[in-house]
Structures are given as structure tokens and as C-alpha cells.
C-alpha positions in Angstrom: 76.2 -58.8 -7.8 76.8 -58.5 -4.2 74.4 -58.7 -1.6 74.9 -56.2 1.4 72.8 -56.7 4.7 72.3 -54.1 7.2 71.0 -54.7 10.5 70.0 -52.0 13.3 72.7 -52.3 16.1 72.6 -50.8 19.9 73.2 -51.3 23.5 71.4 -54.2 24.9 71.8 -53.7 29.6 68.9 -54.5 31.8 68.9 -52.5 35.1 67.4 -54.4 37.7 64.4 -53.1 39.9 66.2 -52.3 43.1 65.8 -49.8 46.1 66.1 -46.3 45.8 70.0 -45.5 46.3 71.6 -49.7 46.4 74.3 -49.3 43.6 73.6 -51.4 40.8 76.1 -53.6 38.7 75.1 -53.5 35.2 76.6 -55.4 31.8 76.3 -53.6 28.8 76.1 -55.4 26.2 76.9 -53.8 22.0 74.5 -55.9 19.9 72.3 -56.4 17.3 69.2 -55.2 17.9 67.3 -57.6 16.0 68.9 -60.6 18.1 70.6 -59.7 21.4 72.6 -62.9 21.4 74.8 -61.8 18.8 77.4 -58.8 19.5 78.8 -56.3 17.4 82.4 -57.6 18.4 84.1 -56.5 15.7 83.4 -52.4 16.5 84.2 -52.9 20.0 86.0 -56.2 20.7 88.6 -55.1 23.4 88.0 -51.2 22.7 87.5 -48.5 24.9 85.1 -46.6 23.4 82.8 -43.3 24.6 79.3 -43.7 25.6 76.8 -41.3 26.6 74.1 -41.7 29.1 70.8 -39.7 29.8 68.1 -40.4 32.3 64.3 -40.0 31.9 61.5 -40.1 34.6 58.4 -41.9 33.9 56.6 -42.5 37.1 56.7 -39.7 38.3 56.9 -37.3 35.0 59.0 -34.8 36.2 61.1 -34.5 39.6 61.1 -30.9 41.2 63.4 -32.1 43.8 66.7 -32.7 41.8 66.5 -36.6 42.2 69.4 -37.5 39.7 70.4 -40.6 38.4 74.6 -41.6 38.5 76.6 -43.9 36.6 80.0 -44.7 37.6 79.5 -42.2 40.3 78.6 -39.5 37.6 75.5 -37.3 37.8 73.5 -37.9 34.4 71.9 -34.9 32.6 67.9 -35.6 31.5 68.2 -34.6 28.0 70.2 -35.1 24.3 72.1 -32.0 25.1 73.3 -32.3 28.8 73.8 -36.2 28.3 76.6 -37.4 30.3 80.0 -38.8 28.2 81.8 -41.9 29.9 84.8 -43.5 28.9 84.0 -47.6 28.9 86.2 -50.9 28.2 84.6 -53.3 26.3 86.4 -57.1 26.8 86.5 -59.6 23.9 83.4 -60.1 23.7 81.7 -56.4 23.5 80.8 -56.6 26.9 81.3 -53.7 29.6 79.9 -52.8 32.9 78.3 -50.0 35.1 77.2 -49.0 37.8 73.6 -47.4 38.3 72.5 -45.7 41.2 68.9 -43.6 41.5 68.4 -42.1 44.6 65.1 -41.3 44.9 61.5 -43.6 44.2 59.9 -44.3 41.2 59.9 -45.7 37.9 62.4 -44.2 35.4 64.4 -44.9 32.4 68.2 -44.9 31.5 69.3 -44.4 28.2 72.7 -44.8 26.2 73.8 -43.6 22.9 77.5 -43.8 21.5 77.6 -41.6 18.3 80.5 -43.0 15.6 84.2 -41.2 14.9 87.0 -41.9 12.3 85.6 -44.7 10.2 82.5 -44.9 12.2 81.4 -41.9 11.5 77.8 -41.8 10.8 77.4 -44.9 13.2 74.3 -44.3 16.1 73.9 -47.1 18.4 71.3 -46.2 21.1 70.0 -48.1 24.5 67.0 -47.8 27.2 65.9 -49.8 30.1 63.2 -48.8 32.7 63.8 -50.0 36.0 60.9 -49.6 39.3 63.7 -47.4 42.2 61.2 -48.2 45.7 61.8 -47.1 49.1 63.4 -49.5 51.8 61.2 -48.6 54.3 59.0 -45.6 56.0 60.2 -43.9 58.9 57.4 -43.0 61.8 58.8 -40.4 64.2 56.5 -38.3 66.2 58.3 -35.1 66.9 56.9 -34.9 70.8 56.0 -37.7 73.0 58.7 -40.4 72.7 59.4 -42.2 75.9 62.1 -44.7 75.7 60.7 -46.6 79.1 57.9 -46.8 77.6 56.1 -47.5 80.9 54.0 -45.6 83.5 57.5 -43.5 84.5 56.8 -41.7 81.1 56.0 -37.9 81.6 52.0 -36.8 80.5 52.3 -36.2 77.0 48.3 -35.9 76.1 45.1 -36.6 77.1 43.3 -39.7 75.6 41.8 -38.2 72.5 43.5 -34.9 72.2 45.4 -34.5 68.9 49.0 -34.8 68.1 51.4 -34.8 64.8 52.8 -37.7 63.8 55.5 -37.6 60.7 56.3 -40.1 58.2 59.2 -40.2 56.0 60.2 -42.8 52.8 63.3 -43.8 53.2 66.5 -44.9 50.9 69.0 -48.2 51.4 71.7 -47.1 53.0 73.5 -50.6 53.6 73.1 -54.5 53.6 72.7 -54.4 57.4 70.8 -51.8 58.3 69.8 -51.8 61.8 67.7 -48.2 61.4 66.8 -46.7 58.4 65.7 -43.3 60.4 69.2 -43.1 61.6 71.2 -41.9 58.5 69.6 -43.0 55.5 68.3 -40.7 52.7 64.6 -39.9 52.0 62.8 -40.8 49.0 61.3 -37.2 47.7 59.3 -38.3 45.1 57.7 -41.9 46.7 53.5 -41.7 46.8 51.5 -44.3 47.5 47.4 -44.1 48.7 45.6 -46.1 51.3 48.5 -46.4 53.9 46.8 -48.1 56.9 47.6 -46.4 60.5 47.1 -48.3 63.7 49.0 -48.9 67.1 50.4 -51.2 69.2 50.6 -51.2 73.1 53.2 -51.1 74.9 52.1 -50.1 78.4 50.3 -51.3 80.3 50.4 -55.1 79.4 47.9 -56.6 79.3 45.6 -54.0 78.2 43.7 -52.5 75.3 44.7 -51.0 72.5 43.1 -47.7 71.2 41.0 -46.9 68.5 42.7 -44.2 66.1 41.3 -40.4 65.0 43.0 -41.5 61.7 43.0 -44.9 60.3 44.6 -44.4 56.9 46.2 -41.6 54.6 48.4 -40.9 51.2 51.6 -40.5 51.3 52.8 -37.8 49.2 55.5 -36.7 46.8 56.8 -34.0 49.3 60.6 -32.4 49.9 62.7 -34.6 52.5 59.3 -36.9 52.0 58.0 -35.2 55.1 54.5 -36.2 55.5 52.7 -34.5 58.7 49.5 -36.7 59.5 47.1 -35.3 62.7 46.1 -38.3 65.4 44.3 -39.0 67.9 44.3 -42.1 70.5 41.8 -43.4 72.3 43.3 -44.7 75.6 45.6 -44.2 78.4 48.8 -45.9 78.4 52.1 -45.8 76.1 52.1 -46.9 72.2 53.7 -46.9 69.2 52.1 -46.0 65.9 52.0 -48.2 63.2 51.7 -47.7 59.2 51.4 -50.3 56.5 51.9 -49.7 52.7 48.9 -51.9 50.9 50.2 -55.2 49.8 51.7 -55.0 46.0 50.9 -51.3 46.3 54.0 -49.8 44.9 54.8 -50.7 41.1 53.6 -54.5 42.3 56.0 -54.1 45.0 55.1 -54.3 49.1 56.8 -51.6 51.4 57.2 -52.8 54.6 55.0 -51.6 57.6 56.8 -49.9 60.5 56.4 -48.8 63.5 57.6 -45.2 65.7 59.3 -45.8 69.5 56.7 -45.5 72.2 54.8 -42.5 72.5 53.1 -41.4 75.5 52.3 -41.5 78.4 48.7 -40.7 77.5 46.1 -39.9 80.8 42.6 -39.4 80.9 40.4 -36.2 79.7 38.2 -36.4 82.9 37.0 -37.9 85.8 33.2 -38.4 86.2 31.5 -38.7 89.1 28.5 -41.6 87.9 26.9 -42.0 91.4 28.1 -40.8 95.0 26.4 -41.2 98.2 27.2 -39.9 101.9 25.7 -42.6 104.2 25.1 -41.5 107.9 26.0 -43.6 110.7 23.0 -43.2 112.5 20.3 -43.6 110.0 19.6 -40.0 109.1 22.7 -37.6 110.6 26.4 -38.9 111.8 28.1 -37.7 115.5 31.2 -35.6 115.0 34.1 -37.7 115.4 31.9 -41.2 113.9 33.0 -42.7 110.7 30.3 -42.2 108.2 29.8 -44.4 104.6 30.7 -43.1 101.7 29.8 -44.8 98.1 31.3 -43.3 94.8 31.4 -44.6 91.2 34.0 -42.8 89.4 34.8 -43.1 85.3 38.3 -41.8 83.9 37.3 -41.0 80.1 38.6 -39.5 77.0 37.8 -36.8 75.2 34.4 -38.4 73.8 33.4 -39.3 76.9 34.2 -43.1 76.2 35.8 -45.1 79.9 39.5 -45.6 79.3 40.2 -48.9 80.0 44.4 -48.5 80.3 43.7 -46.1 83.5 44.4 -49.3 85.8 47.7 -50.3 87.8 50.1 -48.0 88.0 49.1 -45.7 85.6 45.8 -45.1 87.8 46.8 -42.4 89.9 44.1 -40.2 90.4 43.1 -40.0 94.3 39.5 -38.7 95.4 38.7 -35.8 98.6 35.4 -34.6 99.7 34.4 -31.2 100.1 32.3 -30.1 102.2 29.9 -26.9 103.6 26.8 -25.9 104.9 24.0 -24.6 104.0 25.8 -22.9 101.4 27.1 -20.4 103.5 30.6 -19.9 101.6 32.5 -21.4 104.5 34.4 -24.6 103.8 34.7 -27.3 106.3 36.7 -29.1 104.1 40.0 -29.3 106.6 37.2 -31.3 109.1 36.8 -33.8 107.1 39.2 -37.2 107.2 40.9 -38.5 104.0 39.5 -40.9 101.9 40.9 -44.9 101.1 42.9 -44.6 97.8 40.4 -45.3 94.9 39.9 -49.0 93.9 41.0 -48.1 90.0 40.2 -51.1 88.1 40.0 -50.6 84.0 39.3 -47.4 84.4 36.6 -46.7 86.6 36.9 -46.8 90.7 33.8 -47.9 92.7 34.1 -47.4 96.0 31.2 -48.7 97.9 32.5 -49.8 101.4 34.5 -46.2 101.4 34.6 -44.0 104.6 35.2 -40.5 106.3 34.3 -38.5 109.3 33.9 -34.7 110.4 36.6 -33.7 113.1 35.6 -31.9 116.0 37.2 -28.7 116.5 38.0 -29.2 120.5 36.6 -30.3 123.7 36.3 -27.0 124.6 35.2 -25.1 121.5 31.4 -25.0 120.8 31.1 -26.6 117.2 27.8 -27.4 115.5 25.7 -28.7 114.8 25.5 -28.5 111.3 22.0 -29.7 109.6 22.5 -28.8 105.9 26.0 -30.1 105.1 26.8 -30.6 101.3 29.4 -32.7 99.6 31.1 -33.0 96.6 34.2 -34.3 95.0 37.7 -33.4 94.1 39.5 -35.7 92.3 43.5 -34.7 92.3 45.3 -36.7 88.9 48.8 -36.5 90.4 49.9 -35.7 87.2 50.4 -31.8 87.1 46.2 -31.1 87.6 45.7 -31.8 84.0 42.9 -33.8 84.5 40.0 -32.6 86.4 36.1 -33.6 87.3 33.9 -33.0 84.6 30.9 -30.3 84.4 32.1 -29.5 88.1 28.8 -27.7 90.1 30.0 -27.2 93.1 32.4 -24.9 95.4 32.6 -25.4 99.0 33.8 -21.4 99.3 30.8 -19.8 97.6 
């Protein structure tokens, strides 16, 4: 008249949420499933028994780029059949350890099962724990237009509103002090997360103001080497480094850190445009050859919307103005007469010259010259910066 109680037994280990690739140190623990504080010591007291060990993805459901999960440095198989066998030594009290490493991003689930031999046969003892693998970091590297100096030294890389690709990666841990994670570290295939904020910061010039982005925000994707291309656009002249911020509890209740690219630029105006301009005559309504004459302009360096670019100030204002000049529209340029203009007043972006002057050289004493009673002007502005920038909706040309 016996009484003979059976009670469901397992593996009781809890794999802490971690980043993707940081090695985990796990106790496994052979237990009673019904109450985990009380060991099955007598089956594996001070034994060294064999264990197998499967993982399972959840979050993603699948992983197309062959993110596997290791213990003890062994590569696990995802299913009964390919489950990996390892040799463990339990102490006194059934106790072992592991180690668990996941490479990749995402929530997924490891599993043991240790299948009974000799006078355990028939004896299954199964164990699962889900555990949240997140990314240490994103990596922001545009693949043209880094400039170390990140001043107005760095070469023209675009105009102020032109587009240019900007690519952001997840990355893995690589080590407790890790100075860079794009230097070295693995990427995180399988990390996606929504509603990533972009914005910049300025480097150069400082003080200045910093420019309003073509694209304020995008989802990251599950993507091989987590290479996500996203097209921008900046608003301003000047040198800056992009920024992106994961949304706050955004990943499996976890925050990703922002980060932020090396400088990128130097970016110039898209135009120059001529707002006002004015030839004053020295003697009310013509000027003498050889007599300084006024001249008033009010010049605008702009983007590609047309919107003044603030940055273009200092020494990354280096656009200079000339006149041209001929008459009656004869097709003749004059423009070799006429006497250089003061550099341009750049301040913020725009250049008002109002107290500005010139004059129209005689050709010689001895030459007859003149007079000229139709003479037309116009302006040439010259970047400095390879001709990339030029007037806009140009009308005239003094050789036609």
C-alpha cells in the first residue's frame, strides 16, 4: 500500500536580456518543474551528463541571414533534429553553467532537452528561456562628404539642398570599452525599428544656424550587413554631422542610443541672386571716364528652394562680385574698362553693398574713345569654389 509520487522535472536557466553578441554566463539549473528551488540532485549530483540545445526565433520569426545562436562557443541547430549535444558538469548541487552568445537583434528562445540512458532511460527533462538580443548602437556613415577639419578648409561637397545618401547600420558589442562601434564591430542583420528621428548638428561655422532636413525620420529595416541607405537633403551652408535617434523604449521596451556621423560637408550655396542693383552716376545723369561712379547691389546666396542661407558668412562667404558691361548692345564687351569691385560685405548670407564703387578706364590720351550713351551693366558673381555656384535666371551677356 505504497504511495508513489511523480513530479514533472526539467532545466530551470534564465538568459539575461543583453546586447546582440556580449557572451552570456548562464547557471543551469536540473529541477523540479513544479518548484524550481528544489533540484533533482540525485540524477545529476556531481555528474557529467549530455544536454542538448536548440534555438528558436520569435521576434523576428525566421532569420534569412544565418544569425545563429552559440553555446559554449558551439553553433546551435534550430530544430529537434539538428539540436546541438554538449557535454556539461553538474556540481553537488545539480548546478552547471553556459555560455550564451546571439549575435544578431531580436527576441528569441533557447531551449534544452537531456533525453535519459542506462537506468534513465525513458527520462525527458526539457528547458526554454526567451531573452530580448538589442543592438549597442547605430552607426551613421555617409559614404561621400566626410571632412575631418570640419571647417571652411573642407572641399565643396554639395549645394545647400541638393541630395545626398546617408547609410545607417545596427551595430553589435564588441567590448566593455568600446571607443567606436563603426570601427570593428558586427552588424545586427535582423534589428527594425520605426520612427527613427534624423536631424543635424553644426559644426561649422560656430555660431550659426543649423539646417532644416529633406528627411526628418525613417524605419530602419531588417536588411543584410543592416545597411540602410536613406536620401537627404540640408538646408544651409556650412559643415554638419547627421544625427539619428531610436524612439525612447522603442525596441522590446529598450532605448537604442542616438548617434551621430563625422562632419559632412562643406556645403555652398545653389545661387546667387541679384535682389536690387543700381549704377549711380557721378554727375547726376552720366560719369567722365576715369571718375569713380556709385554702385549699390543687394545680393542673396540661397539654396535650392530659393530660401537665403544664413551659414554663407565669415570664411565660408567667398563669393566675389564683377560688373559687366556694353553698349547699346552692340556685342562688344567693355568689360576689361571697368575697375574691380570692393569685396562683397557677406553678412548671413546676403551682401549689400550700398557705398560700393567702380569706374570706366580710358583707353589712352591719345586714342579717340567714346562717348558711350547706352552702356548696360550686369553682374558676375565668381564662388571661388570651382564655378559651381552661379547667378540665378542670368539675362544678360555683354558679348551678344
Amino acid at each position: 500500500a505504497c504511495t508513489l509520487n511523480f513530479a514533472d522535472s526539467g532545466f530551470f536557466f534564465d538568459v539575461p536580456d543583453t546586447y546582440s553578441n556580449q557572451p552570456q554566463t548562464v547557471t543551469i539549473k536540473a529541477v523540479k518543474k513544479s518548484d524550481v528551488t528544489k533540484q533533482c540532485v540525485p540524477g545529476f549530483a556531481s555528474q557529467t551528463k549530455s544536454v542538448k540545445f536548440l534555438s528558436n526565433y520569435i521576434s523576428p520569426a525566421s532569420n534569412p541571414y544565418n544569425s545563429n545562436m552559440s553555446v559554449n562557443n558551439s553553433v546551435l541547430g534550430t530544430s529537434q533534429g539538428t539540436a546541438t549535444p554538449l557535454s556539461l558538469v553538474f556540481d553537488a548541487q545539480g548546478q552547471s553553467t553556459i555560455t550564451v552568445n546571439y549575435p544578431d537583434a531580436g527576441k528569441v528562445q533557447l531551449d534544452a532537452r537531456y533525453d535519459g540512458t542506462g537506468s534513465e532511460a525513458g527520462l525527458v527533462m526539457l528547458g526554454a528561456d526567451q531573452f530580448v538580443a538589442r543592438p549597442v548602437g547605430l552607426c551613421i556613415t555617409p559614404p561621400q562628404g566626410v571632412c575631418a577639419a570640419g571647417d571652411s578648409s573642407c572641399p565643396v561637397f554639395k549645394k545647400a539642398g541638393e541630395t545626398f545618401q546617408v547609410d545607417i547600420k545596427a551595430m553589435a558589442w564588441e567590448s566593455a570599452n568600446d571607443g567606436d562601434i563603426c570601427v570593428g564591430n558586427q552588424t545586427t542583420p535582423n534589428f527594425a525599428l520605426p520612427n527613427i528621428a534624423l536631424g543635424s548638428t553644426l559644426v561649422a561655422p560656430n555660431p550659426g544656424t543649423n539646417a532644416t532636413l529633406g528627411t526628418t525620420a525613417y524605419s530602419h529595416v531588417a536588411a543584410a550587413n543592416s545597411a540602410n541607405n536613406v536620401s537627404q537633403t540640408v538646408s544651409e551652408v556650412g559643415v554638419f554631422r547627421m544625427t539619428a535617434t531610436p524612439p525612447a523604449n522603442g525596441y522590446f521596451n529598450y532605448t537604442i542610443p542616438s548617434a551621430q556621423s563625422q562632419p559632412v560637408g562643406r556645403f555652398i550655396p545653389a545661387d546667387f541672386n541679384l535682389v536690387s542693383g543700381d549704377i549711380v552716376p557721378a554727375c547726376n545723369a552720366f560719369s567722365y571716364m576715369g571718375q569713380p561712379f556709385g554702385v549699390m547691389l543687394d545680393v542673396l546666396a540661397r539654396n535650392t528652394t530659393g530660401v537665403q542661407t544664413r551659414n554663407y558668412t565669415g570664411p565660408f562667404a567667398k563669393g566675389e562680385a564683377y560688373l559687366s558691361v556694353a553698349n547699346d548692345k552692340d556685342g562688344k564687351s567693355l568689360s576689361s574698362r571697368l575697375r574691380s569691385l570692393q569685396p562683397l560685405p557677406w553678412l548671413n548670407g546676403r551682401a549689400a553693398l550700398t557705398t560700393g564703387s567702380s569706374e570706366f578706364v580710358r583707353l589712352s590720351g591719345t586714342q579717340p574713345d567714346g562717348p558711350y550713351k547706352s552702356l548696360l551693366f550686369g553682374l558676375y558673381m565668381r564662388d571661388n569654389d570651382g564655378e559651381r555656384t552661379l547667378i540665378a535666371s542670368p539675362n544678360f551677356n555683354d558679348a551678344v
